[in-house]
C-alpha positions as protocol buffer text, in pm:
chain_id: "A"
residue {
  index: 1
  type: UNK
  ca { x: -220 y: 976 z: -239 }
}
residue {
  index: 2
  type: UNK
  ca { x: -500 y: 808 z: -96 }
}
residue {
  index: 3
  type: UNK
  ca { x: -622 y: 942 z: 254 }
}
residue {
  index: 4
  type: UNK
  ca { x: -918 y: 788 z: 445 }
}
residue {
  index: 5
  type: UNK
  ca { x: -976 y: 939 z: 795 }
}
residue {
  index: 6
  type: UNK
  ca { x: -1227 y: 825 z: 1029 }
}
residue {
  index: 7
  type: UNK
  ca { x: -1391 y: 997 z: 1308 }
}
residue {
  index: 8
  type: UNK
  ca { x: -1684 y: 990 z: 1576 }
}
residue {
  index: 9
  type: UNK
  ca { x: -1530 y: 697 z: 1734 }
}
residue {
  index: 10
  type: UNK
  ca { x: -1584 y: 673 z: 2156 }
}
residue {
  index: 11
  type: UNK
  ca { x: -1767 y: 521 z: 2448 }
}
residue {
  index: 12
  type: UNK
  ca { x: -2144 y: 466 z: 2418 }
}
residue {
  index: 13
  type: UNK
  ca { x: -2407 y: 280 z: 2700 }
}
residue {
  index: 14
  type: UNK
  ca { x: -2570 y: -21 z: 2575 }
}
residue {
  index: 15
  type: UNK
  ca { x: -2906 y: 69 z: 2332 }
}
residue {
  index: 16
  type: UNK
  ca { x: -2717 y: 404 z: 2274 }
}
residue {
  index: 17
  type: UNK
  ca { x: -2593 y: 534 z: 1918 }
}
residue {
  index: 18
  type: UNK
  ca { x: -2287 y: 647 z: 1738 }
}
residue {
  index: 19
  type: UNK
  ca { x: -2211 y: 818 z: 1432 }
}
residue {
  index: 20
  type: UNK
  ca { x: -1901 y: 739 z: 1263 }
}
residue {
  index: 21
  type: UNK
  ca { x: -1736 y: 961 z: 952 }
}
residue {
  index: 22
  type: UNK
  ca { x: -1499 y: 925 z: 738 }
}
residue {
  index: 23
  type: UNK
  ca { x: -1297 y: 1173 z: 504 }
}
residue {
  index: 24
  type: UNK
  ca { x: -1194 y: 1076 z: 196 }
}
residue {
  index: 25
  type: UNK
  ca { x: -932 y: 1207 z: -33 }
}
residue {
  index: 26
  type: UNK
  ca { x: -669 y: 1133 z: -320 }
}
residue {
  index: 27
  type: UNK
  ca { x: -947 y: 969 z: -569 }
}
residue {
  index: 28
  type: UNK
  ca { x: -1243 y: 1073 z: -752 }
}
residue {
  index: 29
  type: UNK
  ca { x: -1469 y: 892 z: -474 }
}
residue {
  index: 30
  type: UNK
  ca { x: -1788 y: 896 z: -645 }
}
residue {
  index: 31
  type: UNK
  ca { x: -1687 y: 626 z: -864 }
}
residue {
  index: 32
  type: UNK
  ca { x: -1605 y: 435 z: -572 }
}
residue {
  index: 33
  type: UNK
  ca { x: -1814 y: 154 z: -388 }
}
residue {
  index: 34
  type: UNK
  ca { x: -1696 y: 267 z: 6 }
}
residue {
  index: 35
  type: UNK
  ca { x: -1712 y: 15 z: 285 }
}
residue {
  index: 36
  type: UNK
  ca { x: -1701 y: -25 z: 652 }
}
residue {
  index: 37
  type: UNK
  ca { x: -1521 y: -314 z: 862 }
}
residue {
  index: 38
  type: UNK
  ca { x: -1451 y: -364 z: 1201 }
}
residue {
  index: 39
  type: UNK
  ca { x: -1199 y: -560 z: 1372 }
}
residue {
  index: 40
  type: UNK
  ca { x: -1285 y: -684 z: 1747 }
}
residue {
  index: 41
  type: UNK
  ca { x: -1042 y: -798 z: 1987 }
}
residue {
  index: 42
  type: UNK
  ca { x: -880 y: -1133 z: 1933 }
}
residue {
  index: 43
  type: UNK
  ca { x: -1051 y: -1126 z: 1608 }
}
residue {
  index: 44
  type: UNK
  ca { x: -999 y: -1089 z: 1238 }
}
residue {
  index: 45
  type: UNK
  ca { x: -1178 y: -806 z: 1017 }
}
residue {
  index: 46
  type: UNK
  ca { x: -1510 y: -806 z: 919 }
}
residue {
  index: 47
  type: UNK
  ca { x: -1741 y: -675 z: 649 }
}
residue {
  index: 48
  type: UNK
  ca { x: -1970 y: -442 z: 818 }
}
residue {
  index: 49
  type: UNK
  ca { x: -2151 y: -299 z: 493 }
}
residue {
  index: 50
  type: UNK
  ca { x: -2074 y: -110 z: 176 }
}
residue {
  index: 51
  type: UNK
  ca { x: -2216 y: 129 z: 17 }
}
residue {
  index: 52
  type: UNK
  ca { x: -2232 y: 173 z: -386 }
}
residue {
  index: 53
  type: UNK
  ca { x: -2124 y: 451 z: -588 }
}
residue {
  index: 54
  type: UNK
  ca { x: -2471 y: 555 z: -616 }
}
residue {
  index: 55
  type: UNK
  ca { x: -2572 y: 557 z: -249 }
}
residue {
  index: 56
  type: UNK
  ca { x: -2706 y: 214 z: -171 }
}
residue {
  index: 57
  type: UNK
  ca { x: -2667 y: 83 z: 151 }
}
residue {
  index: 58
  type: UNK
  ca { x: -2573 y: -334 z: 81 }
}
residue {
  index: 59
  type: UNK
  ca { x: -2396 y: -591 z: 246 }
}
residue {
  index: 60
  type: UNK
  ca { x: -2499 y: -537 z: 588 }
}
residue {
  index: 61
  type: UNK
  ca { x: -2347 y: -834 z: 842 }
}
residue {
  index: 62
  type: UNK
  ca { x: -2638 y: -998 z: 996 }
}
residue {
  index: 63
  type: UNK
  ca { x: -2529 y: -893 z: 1304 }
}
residue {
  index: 64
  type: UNK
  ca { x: -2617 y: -528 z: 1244 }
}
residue {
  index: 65
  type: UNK
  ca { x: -2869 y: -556 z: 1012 }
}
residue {
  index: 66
  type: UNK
  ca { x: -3137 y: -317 z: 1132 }
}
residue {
  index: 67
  type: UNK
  ca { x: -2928 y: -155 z: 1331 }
}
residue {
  index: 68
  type: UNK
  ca { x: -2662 y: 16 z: 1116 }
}
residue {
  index: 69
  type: UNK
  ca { x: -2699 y: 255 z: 802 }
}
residue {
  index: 70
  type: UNK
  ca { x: -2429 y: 389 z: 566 }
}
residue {
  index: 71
  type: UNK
  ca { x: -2460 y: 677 z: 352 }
}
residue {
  index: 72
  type: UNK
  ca { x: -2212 y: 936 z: 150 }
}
residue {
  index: 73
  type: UNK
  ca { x: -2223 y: 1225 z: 68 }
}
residue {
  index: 74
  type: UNK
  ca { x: -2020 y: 1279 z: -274 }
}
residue {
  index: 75
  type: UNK
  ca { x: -2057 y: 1636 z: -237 }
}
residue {
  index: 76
  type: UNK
  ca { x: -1816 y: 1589 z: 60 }
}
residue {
  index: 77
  type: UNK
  ca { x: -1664 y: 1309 z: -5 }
}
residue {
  index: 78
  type: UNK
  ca { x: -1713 y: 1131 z: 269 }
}
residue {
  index: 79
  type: UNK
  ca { x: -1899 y: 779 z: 414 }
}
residue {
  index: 80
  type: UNK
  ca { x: -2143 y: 772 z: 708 }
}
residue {
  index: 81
  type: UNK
  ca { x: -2189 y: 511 z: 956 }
}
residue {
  index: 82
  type: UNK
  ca { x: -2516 y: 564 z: 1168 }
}
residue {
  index: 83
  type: UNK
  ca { x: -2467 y: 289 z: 1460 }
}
residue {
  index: 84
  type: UNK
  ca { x: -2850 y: 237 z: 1687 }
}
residue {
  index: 85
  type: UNK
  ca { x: -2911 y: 11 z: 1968 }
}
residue {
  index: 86
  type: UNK
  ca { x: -2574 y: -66 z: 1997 }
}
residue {
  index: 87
  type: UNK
  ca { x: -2452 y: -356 z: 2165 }
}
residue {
  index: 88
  type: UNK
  ca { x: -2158 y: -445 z: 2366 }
}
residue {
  index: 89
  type: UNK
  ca { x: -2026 y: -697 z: 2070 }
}
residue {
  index: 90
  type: UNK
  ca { x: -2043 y: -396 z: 1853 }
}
residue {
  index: 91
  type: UNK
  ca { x: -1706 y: -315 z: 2047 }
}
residue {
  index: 92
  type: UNK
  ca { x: -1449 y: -310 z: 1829 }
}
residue {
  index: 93
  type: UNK
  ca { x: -1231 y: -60 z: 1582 }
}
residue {
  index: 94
  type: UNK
  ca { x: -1430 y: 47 z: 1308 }
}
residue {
  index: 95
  type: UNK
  ca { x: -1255 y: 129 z: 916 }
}
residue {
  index: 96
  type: UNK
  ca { x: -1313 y: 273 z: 617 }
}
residue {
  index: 97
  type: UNK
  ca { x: -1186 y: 82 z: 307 }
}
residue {
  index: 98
  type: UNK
  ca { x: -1204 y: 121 z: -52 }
}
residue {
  index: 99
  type: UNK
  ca { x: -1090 y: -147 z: -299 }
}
residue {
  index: 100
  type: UNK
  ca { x: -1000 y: -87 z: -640 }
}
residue {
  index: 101
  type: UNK
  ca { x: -868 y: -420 z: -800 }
}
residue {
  index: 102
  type: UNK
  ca { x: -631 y: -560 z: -578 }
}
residue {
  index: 103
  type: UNK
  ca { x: -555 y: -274 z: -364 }
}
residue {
  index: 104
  type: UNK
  ca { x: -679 y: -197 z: -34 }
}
residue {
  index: 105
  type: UNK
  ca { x: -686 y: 123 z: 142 }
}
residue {
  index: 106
  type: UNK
  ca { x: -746 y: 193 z: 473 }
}
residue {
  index: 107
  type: UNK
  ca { x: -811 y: 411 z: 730 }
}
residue {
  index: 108
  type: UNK
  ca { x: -636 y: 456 z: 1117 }
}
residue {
  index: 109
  type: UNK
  ca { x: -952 y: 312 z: 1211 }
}
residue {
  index: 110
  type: UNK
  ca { x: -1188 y: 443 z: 1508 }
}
residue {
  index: 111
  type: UNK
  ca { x: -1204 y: 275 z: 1870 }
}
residue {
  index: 112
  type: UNK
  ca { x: -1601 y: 193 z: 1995 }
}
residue {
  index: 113
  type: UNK
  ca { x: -1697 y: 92 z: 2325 }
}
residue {
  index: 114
  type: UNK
  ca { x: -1998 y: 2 z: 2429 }
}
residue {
  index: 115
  type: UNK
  ca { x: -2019 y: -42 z: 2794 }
}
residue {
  index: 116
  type: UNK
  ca { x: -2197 y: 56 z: 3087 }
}
């Protein structure tokens, strides 16, 4: 079956960085687009980019354009998300996802806090 577990979650200052991981298993992934959402309090999910099979980063939100990068490793199988200059409205839990059709897996997901 399908397994998607994230990691590098945690608390972080302001400006500070983050890298978050994710494990993938239960699929061929390299034929996979992967993405990353996040879900902040009080608020639905959101798009935070994807990445394609072939390892371009696309779909960044505007809000972390410039900020965030994605990257995989199909080696590995598994989906990076580098987080710089983080902010505190980056606070939120932060999941992998792949679609395929109709279906939607999903990771536990991965608590962030950004606070001083």
């Amino acid at each position: 079956q399908v397994q998607l577990v994230e990691s590098g979650g945690g608390l972080v200052q302001p400006g500070g960085s983050l890298r978050l991981s994710c494990a993938a298993s239960g699929f061929t992934f390299s034929m996979f687009d992967m993405n990353w959402y996040r879900q902040r309090l009080g608020k639905a999910r959101e798009l935070v980019t994807t990445v394609t099979k072939a390892g371009q980063g696309i779909n960044y939100a505007d809000s972390v354009k410039g900020r965030f990068t994605i990257s995989r490793d199909n080696a590995k199988n598994a989906v990076d998300l580098q987080m710089n200059s983080l902010k505190p409205e980056d606070t939120a839990v932060y999941y992998c996802n792949r679609r395929w059709g109709s279906q939607n897996n999903w990771g536990q997901g991965t608590q962030v806090t950004v606070s001083s």
